[in-house]
C-alpha positions as CSV (number, residue, x, y, z in Angstrom):
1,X,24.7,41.4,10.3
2,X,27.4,41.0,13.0
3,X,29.7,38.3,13.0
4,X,27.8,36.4,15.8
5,X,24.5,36.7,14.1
6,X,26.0,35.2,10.5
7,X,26.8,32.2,12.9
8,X,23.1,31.1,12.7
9,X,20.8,30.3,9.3
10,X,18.6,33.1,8.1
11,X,15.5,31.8,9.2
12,X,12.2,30.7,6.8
13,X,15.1,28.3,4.9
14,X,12.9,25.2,3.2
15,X,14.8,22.3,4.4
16,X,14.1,19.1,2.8
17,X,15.7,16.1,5.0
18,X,15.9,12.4,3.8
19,X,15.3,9.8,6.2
20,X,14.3,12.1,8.8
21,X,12.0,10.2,11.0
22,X,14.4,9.4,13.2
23,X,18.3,8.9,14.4
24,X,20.6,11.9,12.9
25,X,18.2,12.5,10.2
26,X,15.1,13.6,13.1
27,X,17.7,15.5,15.4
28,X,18.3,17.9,12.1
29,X,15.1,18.3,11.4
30,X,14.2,19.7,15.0
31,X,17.7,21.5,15.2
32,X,16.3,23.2,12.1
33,X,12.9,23.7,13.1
34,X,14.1,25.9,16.0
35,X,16.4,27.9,14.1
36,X,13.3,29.3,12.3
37,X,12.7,27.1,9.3
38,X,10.5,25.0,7.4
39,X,11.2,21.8,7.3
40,X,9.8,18.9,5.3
41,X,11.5,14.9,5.3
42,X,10.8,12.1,3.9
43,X,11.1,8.3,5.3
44,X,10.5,4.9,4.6
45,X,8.9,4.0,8.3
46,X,5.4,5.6,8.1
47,X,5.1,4.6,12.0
48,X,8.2,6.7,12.5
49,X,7.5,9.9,10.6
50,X,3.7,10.1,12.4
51,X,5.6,10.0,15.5
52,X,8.0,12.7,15.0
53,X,5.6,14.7,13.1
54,X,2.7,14.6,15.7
55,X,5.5,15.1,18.1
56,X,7.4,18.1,16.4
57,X,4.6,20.0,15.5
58,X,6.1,22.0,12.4
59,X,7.2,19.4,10.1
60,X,5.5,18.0,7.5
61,X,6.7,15.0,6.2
62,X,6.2,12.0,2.9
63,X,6.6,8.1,3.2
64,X,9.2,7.3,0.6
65,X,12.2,4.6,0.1
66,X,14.8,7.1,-1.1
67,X,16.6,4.0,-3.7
68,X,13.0,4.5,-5.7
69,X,13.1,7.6,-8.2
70,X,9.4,7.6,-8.4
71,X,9.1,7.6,-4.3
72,X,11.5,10.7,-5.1
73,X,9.0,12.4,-7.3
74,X,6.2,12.3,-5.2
75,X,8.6,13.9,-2.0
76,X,9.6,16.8,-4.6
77,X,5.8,17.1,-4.9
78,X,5.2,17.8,-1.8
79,X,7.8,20.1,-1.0
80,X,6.7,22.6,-3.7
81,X,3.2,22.1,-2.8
82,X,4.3,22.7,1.0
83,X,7.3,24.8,0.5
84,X,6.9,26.6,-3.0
85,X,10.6,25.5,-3.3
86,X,13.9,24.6,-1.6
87,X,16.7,26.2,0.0
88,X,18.4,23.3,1.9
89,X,19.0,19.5,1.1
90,X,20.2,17.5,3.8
91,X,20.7,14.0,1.9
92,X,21.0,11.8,5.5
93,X,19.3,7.9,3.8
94,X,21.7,5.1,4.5
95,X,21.5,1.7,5.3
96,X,24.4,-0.1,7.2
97,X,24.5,-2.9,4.8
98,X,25.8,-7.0,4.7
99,X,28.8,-7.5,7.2
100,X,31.1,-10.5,6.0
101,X,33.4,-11.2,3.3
102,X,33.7,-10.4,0.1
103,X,33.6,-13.2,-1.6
104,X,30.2,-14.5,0.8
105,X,28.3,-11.0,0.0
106,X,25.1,-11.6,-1.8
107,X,24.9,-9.7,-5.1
108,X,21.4,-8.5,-4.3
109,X,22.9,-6.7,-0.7
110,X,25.4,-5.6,-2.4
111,X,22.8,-3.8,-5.0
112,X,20.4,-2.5,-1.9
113,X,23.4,-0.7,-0.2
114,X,24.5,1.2,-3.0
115,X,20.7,1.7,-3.8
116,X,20.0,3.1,-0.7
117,X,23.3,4.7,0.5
118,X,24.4,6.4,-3.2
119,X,21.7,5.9,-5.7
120,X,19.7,7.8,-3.2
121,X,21.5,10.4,-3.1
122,X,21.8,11.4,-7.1
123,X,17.9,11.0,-7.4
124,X,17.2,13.8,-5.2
125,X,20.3,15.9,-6.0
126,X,18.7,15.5,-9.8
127,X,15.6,16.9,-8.5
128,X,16.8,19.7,-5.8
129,X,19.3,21.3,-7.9
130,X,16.5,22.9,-10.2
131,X,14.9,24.3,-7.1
132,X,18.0,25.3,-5.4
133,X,19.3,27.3,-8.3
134,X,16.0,29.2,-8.3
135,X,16.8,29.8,-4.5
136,X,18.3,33.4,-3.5
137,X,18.5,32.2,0.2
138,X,22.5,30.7,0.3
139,X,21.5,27.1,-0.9
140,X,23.2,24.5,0.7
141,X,23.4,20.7,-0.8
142,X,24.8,18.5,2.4
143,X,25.6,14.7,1.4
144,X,25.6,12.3,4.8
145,X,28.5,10.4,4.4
146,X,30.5,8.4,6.9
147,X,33.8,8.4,8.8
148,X,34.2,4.8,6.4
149,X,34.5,7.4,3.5
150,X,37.8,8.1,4.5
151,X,39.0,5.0,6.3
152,X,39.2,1.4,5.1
153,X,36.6,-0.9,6.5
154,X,37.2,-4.8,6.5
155,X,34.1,-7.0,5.9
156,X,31.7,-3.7,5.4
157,X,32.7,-3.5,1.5
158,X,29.2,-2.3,0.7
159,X,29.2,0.6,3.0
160,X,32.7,2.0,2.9
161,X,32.4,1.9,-1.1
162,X,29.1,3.7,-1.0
163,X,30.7,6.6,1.4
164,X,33.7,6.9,-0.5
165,X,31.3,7.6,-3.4
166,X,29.5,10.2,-1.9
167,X,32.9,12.2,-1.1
168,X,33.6,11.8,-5.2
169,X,29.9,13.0,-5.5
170,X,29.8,15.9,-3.2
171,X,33.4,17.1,-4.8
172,X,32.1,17.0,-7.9
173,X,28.7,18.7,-7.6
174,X,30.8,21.3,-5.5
175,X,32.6,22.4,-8.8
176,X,29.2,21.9,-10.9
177,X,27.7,24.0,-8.7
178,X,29.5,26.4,-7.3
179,X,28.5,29.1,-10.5
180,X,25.2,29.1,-9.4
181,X,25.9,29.7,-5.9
182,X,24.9,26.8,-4.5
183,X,27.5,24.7,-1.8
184,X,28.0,21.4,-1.7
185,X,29.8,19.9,1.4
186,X,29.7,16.7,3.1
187,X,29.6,15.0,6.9
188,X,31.3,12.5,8.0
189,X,30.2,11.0,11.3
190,X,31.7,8.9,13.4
191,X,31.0,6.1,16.0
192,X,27.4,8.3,17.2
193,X,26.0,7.4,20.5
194,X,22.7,5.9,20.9
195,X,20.7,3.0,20.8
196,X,21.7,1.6,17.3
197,X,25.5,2.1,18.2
198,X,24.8,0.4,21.8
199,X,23.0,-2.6,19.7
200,X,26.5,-3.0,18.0
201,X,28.5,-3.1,20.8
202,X,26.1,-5.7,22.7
203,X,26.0,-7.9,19.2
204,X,29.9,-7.7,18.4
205,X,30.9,-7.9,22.8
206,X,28.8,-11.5,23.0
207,X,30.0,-12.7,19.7
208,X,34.3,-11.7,20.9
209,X,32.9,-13.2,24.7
210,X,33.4,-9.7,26.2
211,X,31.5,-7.8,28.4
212,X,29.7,-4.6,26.8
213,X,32.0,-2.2,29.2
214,X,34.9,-3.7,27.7
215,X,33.6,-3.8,24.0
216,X,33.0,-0.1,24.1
217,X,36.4,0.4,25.6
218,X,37.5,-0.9,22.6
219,X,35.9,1.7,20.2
220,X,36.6,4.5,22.7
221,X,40.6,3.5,22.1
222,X,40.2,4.0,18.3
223,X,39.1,7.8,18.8
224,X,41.7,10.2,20.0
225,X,39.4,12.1,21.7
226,X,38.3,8.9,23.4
227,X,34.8,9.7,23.6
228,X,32.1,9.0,21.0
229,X,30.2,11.8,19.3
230,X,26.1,12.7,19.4
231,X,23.4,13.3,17.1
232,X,23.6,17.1,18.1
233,X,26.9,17.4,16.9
234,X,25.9,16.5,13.5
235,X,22.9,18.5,13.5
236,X,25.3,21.3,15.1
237,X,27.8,21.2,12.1
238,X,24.5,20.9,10.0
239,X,23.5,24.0,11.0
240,X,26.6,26.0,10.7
241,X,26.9,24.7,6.9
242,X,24.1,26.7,6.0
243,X,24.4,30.2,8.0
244,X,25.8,33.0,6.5
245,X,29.3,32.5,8.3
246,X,29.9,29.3,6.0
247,X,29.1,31.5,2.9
248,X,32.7,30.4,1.4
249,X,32.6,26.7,2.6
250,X,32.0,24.1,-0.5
251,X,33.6,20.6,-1.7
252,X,34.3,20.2,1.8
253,X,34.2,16.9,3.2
254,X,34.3,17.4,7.2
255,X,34.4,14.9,10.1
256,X,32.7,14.7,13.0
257,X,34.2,11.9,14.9
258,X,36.7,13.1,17.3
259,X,39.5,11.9,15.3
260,X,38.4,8.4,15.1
261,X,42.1,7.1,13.8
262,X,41.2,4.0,12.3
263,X,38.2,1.2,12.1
Protein backbone atom coordinates (compact mmCIF):
# COMPACT_ATOMS: atom_id res chain seq x y z
CA UNK A 1 0.00 0.00 0.00
CA UNK A 2 1.63 3.33 -0.92
CA UNK A 3 1.56 6.17 1.27
CA UNK A 4 -1.24 7.90 -0.69
CA UNK A 5 -3.42 4.93 -0.72
CA UNK A 6 -3.04 4.37 3.43
CA UNK A 7 -4.55 8.05 3.35
CA UNK A 8 -8.13 6.52 2.73
CA UNK A 9 -10.10 3.64 4.92
CA UNK A 10 -9.89 0.06 3.74
CA UNK A 11 -13.12 -0.19 2.36
CA UNK A 12 -16.17 -2.78 3.60
CA UNK A 13 -15.41 -0.99 7.35
CA UNK A 14 -18.96 -1.48 9.47
CA UNK A 15 -19.56 1.96 10.70
CA UNK A 16 -22.02 2.41 13.29
CA UNK A 17 -22.86 6.38 13.58
CA UNK A 18 -25.11 7.85 16.47
CA UNK A 19 -27.39 10.49 15.69
CA UNK A 20 -26.79 10.19 12.12
CA UNK A 21 -29.94 11.42 10.48
CA UNK A 22 -28.82 14.55 10.03
CA UNK A 23 -26.23 17.70 10.77
CA UNK A 24 -22.45 16.23 11.26
CA UNK A 25 -23.72 12.91 12.24
CA UNK A 26 -25.54 12.41 8.22
CA UNK A 27 -22.45 14.18 6.40
CA UNK A 28 -20.27 11.10 8.10
CA UNK A 29 -22.37 8.65 7.22
CA UNK A 30 -22.39 9.57 3.36
CA UNK A 31 -18.55 10.54 3.60
CA UNK A 32 -18.34 7.03 4.67
CA UNK A 33 -20.63 5.45 2.36
CA UNK A 34 -18.49 6.61 -0.51
CA UNK A 35 -15.32 5.57 0.80
CA UNK A 36 -16.64 1.89 0.40
CA UNK A 37 -18.31 1.04 3.61
CA UNK A 38 -21.17 -0.10 5.40
CA UNK A 39 -22.81 2.08 7.30
CA UNK A 40 -25.61 1.72 9.87
CA UNK A 41 -26.89 5.00 12.46
CA UNK A 42 -29.15 5.32 14.78
CA UNK A 43 -31.49 8.58 15.61
CA UNK A 44 -34.07 9.70 17.65
CA UNK A 45 -36.15 11.65 14.63
CA UNK A 46 -37.69 8.68 12.67
CA UNK A 47 -38.86 11.40 10.03
CA UNK A 48 -35.14 12.27 9.70
CA UNK A 49 -33.52 8.82 9.35
CA UNK A 50 -36.37 7.82 6.52
CA UNK A 51 -35.21 10.79 4.76
CA UNK A 52 -31.58 10.29 4.64
CA UNK A 53 -32.04 6.59 4.30
CA UNK A 54 -34.46 6.70 1.27
CA UNK A 55 -32.13 9.44 0.13
CA UNK A 56 -28.65 7.66 0.58
CA UNK A 57 -29.48 4.57 -0.59
CA UNK A 58 -26.81 2.29 1.37
CA UNK A 59 -27.58 2.96 4.85
CA UNK A 60 -29.58 1.30 7.04
CA UNK A 61 -30.53 2.82 9.99
CA UNK A 62 -32.65 2.27 13.94
CA UNK A 63 -34.88 4.88 15.76
CA UNK A 64 -33.25 5.17 19.14
CA UNK A 65 -32.75 7.98 21.97
CA UNK A 66 -29.02 7.28 22.64
CA UNK A 67 -29.54 8.42 26.78
CA UNK A 68 -31.77 4.95 26.84
CA UNK A 69 -29.56 1.65 27.32
CA UNK A 70 -32.38 -0.41 26.11
CA UNK A 71 -32.87 1.91 22.78
CA UNK A 72 -28.94 0.98 22.74
CA UNK A 73 -29.56 -2.74 22.73
CA UNK A 74 -31.89 -2.87 20.10
CA UNK A 75 -29.32 -0.56 17.71
CA UNK A 76 -26.49 -3.29 18.63
CA UNK A 77 -29.09 -5.67 17.39
CA UNK A 78 -29.33 -4.49 14.30
CA UNK A 79 -25.90 -3.90 13.45
CA UNK A 80 -24.97 -7.60 13.92
CA UNK A 81 -27.99 -8.65 12.30
CA UNK A 82 -27.00 -6.10 9.30
CA UNK A 83 -23.34 -5.95 9.81
CA UNK A 84 -22.23 -9.35 11.44
CA UNK A 85 -20.16 -6.92 13.61
CA UNK A 86 -18.28 -3.58 13.92
CA UNK A 87 -15.25 -1.99 12.87
CA UNK A 88 -16.03 1.79 13.47
CA UNK A 89 -17.94 3.77 16.14
CA UNK A 90 -18.49 7.28 15.44
CA UNK A 91 -20.26 8.41 18.93
CA UNK A 92 -21.72 11.96 17.25
CA UNK A 93 -25.45 12.24 19.93
CA UNK A 94 -25.42 15.62 21.64
CA UNK A 95 -27.94 17.96 22.66
CA UNK A 96 -26.96 21.68 23.12
CA UNK A 97 -28.59 21.85 26.42
CA UNK A 98 -30.21 24.89 29.04
CA UNK A 99 -28.45 28.34 28.45
CA UNK A 100 -28.66 30.59 31.65
CA UNK A 101 -27.13 30.53 34.95
CA UNK A 102 -26.16 28.27 37.21
CA UNK A 103 -27.95 28.83 39.97
CA UNK A 104 -31.50 29.19 37.43
CA UNK A 105 -30.67 25.64 35.59
CA UNK A 106 -33.29 23.13 36.22
CA UNK A 107 -32.00 19.96 37.75
CA UNK A 108 -33.95 17.90 35.29
CA UNK A 109 -31.95 19.86 32.09
CA UNK A 110 -29.20 19.50 33.80
CA UNK A 111 -29.75 15.47 33.99
CA UNK A 112 -30.98 15.35 30.02
CA UNK A 113 -27.70 16.99 28.88
CA UNK A 114 -25.40 14.72 30.50
CA UNK A 115 -27.91 11.93 29.60
CA UNK A 116 -27.68 12.64 26.11
CA UNK A 117 -24.30 14.21 25.62
CA UNK A 118 -22.08 11.65 28.08
CA UNK A 119 -24.35 8.90 29.27
CA UNK A 120 -24.70 8.27 25.61
CA UNK A 121 -21.67 7.76 24.92
CA UNK A 122 -20.55 4.97 27.65
CA UNK A 123 -23.76 2.84 26.68
CA UNK A 124 -22.59 2.20 23.31
CA UNK A 125 -18.86 2.21 23.98
CA UNK A 126 -20.06 -0.72 26.61
CA UNK A 127 -21.58 -2.41 23.86
CA UNK A 128 -19.06 -1.76 20.70
CA UNK A 129 -15.98 -2.56 22.44
CA UNK A 130 -16.90 -6.40 22.42
CA UNK A 131 -17.36 -6.17 18.76
CA UNK A 132 -14.49 -4.02 18.02
CA UNK A 133 -12.05 -6.25 19.80
CA UNK A 134 -13.28 -9.17 17.68
CA UNK A 135 -12.52 -6.74 14.65
CA UNK A 136 -9.15 -7.30 12.59
CA UNK A 137 -9.98 -4.29 10.37
CA UNK A 138 -7.98 -1.23 12.45
CA UNK A 139 -10.99 -0.40 14.91
CA UNK A 140 -11.49 3.03 15.53
CA UNK A 141 -13.68 4.33 18.64
CA UNK A 142 -14.30 8.35 17.81
CA UNK A 143 -16.09 10.35 20.67
CA UNK A 144 -17.91 13.77 19.23
CA UNK A 145 -16.91 16.27 21.54
CA UNK A 146 -16.84 19.95 21.26
CA UNK A 147 -14.49 22.93 21.05
CA UNK A 148 -16.37 23.74 24.79
CA UNK A 149 -14.25 20.69 25.91
CA UNK A 150 -11.40 22.64 26.01
CA UNK A 151 -12.56 26.22 26.59
CA UNK A 152 -14.66 27.61 29.35
CA UNK A 153 -18.21 28.39 28.43
CA UNK A 154 -20.29 30.96 30.61
CA UNK A 155 -24.05 30.15 31.16
CA UNK A 156 -23.71 26.64 28.95
CA UNK A 157 -22.54 24.68 32.25
CA UNK A 158 -24.37 21.60 31.03
CA UNK A 159 -22.69 21.38 27.79
CA UNK A 160 -19.08 22.38 28.46
CA UNK A 161 -19.12 19.88 31.52
CA UNK A 162 -20.40 17.09 29.38
CA UNK A 163 -17.48 17.74 26.55
CA UNK A 164 -14.89 18.05 28.99
CA UNK A 165 -16.04 14.53 30.11
CA UNK A 166 -15.89 12.99 26.96
CA UNK A 167 -12.00 14.22 26.63
CA UNK A 168 -11.46 12.31 30.22
CA UNK A 169 -13.46 9.44 28.52
CA UNK A 170 -11.84 9.16 25.23
CA UNK A 171 -8.21 9.35 27.21
CA UNK A 172 -9.13 6.86 29.23
CA UNK A 173 -10.59 4.23 26.92
CA UNK A 174 -7.41 5.09 24.72
CA UNK A 175 -5.12 3.55 27.42
CA UNK A 176 -7.89 0.67 28.11
CA UNK A 177 -7.81 -0.03 24.78
CA UNK A 178 -4.94 0.41 23.12
CA UNK A 179 -3.71 -3.62 23.90
CA UNK A 180 -6.34 -4.77 21.90
CA UNK A 181 -5.65 -2.58 19.10
CA UNK A 182 -8.42 -0.61 19.08
CA UNK A 183 -7.93 3.73 18.90
CA UNK A 184 -9.72 5.90 20.69
CA UNK A 185 -9.48 9.65 19.64
CA UNK A 186 -11.84 12.49 19.86
CA UNK A 187 -13.24 15.64 17.67
CA UNK A 188 -13.64 18.80 18.68
CA UNK A 189 -15.64 21.04 16.43
CA UNK A 190 -16.04 24.30 16.35
CA UNK A 191 -18.55 27.11 15.50
CA UNK A 192 -19.90 24.68 12.14
CA UNK A 193 -21.74 26.45 9.51
CA UNK A 194 -25.23 25.76 8.73
CA UNK A 195 -28.64 26.28 9.56
CA UNK A 196 -28.64 25.44 13.39
CA UNK A 197 -25.44 27.81 13.75
CA UNK A 198 -27.30 30.57 11.56
CA UNK A 199 -30.49 30.11 14.04
CA UNK A 200 -27.98 31.10 16.85
CA UNK A 201 -26.73 34.00 15.42
CA UNK A 202 -30.35 35.30 14.34
CA UNK A 203 -31.65 34.40 18.21
CA UNK A 204 -28.53 35.94 20.09
CA UNK A 205 -28.19 39.31 17.10
CA UNK A 206 -32.08 40.29 17.99
CA UNK A 207 -31.75 39.64 21.54
CA UNK A 208 -27.91 42.15 21.77
CA UNK A 209 -30.25 44.55 18.96
CA UNK A 210 -27.62 43.76 16.20
CA UNK A 211 -28.01 43.01 12.82
CA UNK A 212 -27.24 39.19 11.85
CA UNK A 213 -24.04 40.52 9.63
CA UNK A 214 -22.72 42.07 12.63
CA UNK A 215 -23.53 39.18 15.11
CA UNK A 216 -21.64 36.76 12.90
CA UNK A 217 -18.78 39.21 12.71
CA UNK A 218 -18.61 38.75 16.14
CA UNK A 219 -17.97 34.89 16.16
CA UNK A 220 -15.75 35.24 13.00
CA UNK A 221 -13.32 37.62 15.44
CA UNK A 222 -13.09 34.75 17.98
CA UNK A 223 -11.49 32.30 15.37
CA UNK A 224 -8.06 33.08 14.17
CA UNK A 225 -8.65 31.79 11.03
CA UNK A 226 -11.69 34.02 10.87
CA UNK A 227 -13.84 31.85 9.04
CA UNK A 228 -16.18 29.19 10.50
CA UNK A 229 -15.61 25.48 9.71
CA UNK A 230 -18.15 22.80 7.71
CA UNK A 231 -19.63 19.54 8.28
CA UNK A 232 -17.16 18.09 5.64
CA UNK A 233 -14.38 19.03 7.61
CA UNK A 234 -15.45 16.91 10.42
CA UNK A 235 -16.42 14.14 8.28
CA UNK A 236 -12.90 14.77 6.53
CA UNK A 237 -10.85 14.36 9.84
CA UNK A 238 -13.47 11.45 10.48
CA UNK A 239 -12.24 9.78 7.72
CA UNK A 240 -8.64 10.09 8.14
CA UNK A 241 -8.96 8.69 11.81
CA UNK A 242 -9.69 5.44 10.59
CA UNK A 243 -7.32 4.81 7.35
CA UNK A 244 -4.36 3.14 7.62
CA UNK A 245 -2.19 6.34 7.72
CA UNK A 246 -3.66 7.15 11.34
CA UNK A 247 -2.62 3.55 12.39
CA UNK A 248 -0.52 5.28 15.43
CA UNK A 249 -3.06 8.05 16.34
CA UNK A 250 -5.02 7.27 19.86
CA UNK A 251 -5.96 9.41 23.09
CA UNK A 252 -5.96 12.14 20.74
CA UNK A 253 -8.26 14.89 21.30
CA UNK A 254 -8.16 17.09 17.96
CA UNK A 255 -9.90 20.37 16.93
CA UNK A 256 -11.45 21.32 14.18
CA UNK A 257 -12.28 24.88 14.64
CA UNK A 258 -9.76 27.07 12.97
CA UNK A 259 -8.27 28.06 16.22
CA UNK A 260 -11.37 29.31 17.70
CA UNK A 261 -9.34 31.28 20.78
CA UNK A 262 -11.96 31.66 23.12
CA UNK A 263 -15.97 31.50 23.58
Amino acid sequence: MSLLESLRPLPGLRVLVTAGASGIGARIARTFLEAGARVHVCDIDRVALDHLMSETPGITGSVADASVAADVDLVFEDVQAGMGGLDVLVNNAGIAGPTGPIDAIEAGAWERTIDVNLNSQYYFARRAVPLLKQSTSNPVLIAMGSVAGRLGYAFRTPYASSKWAIVGLTKSLAIELGPHDIRVNAILPGVVEGERMQGVISARAASLGISDDAMREQYLQKISLRRMVTADDIAAMALFLCSPAARNLSGQVISVDGNLEYL
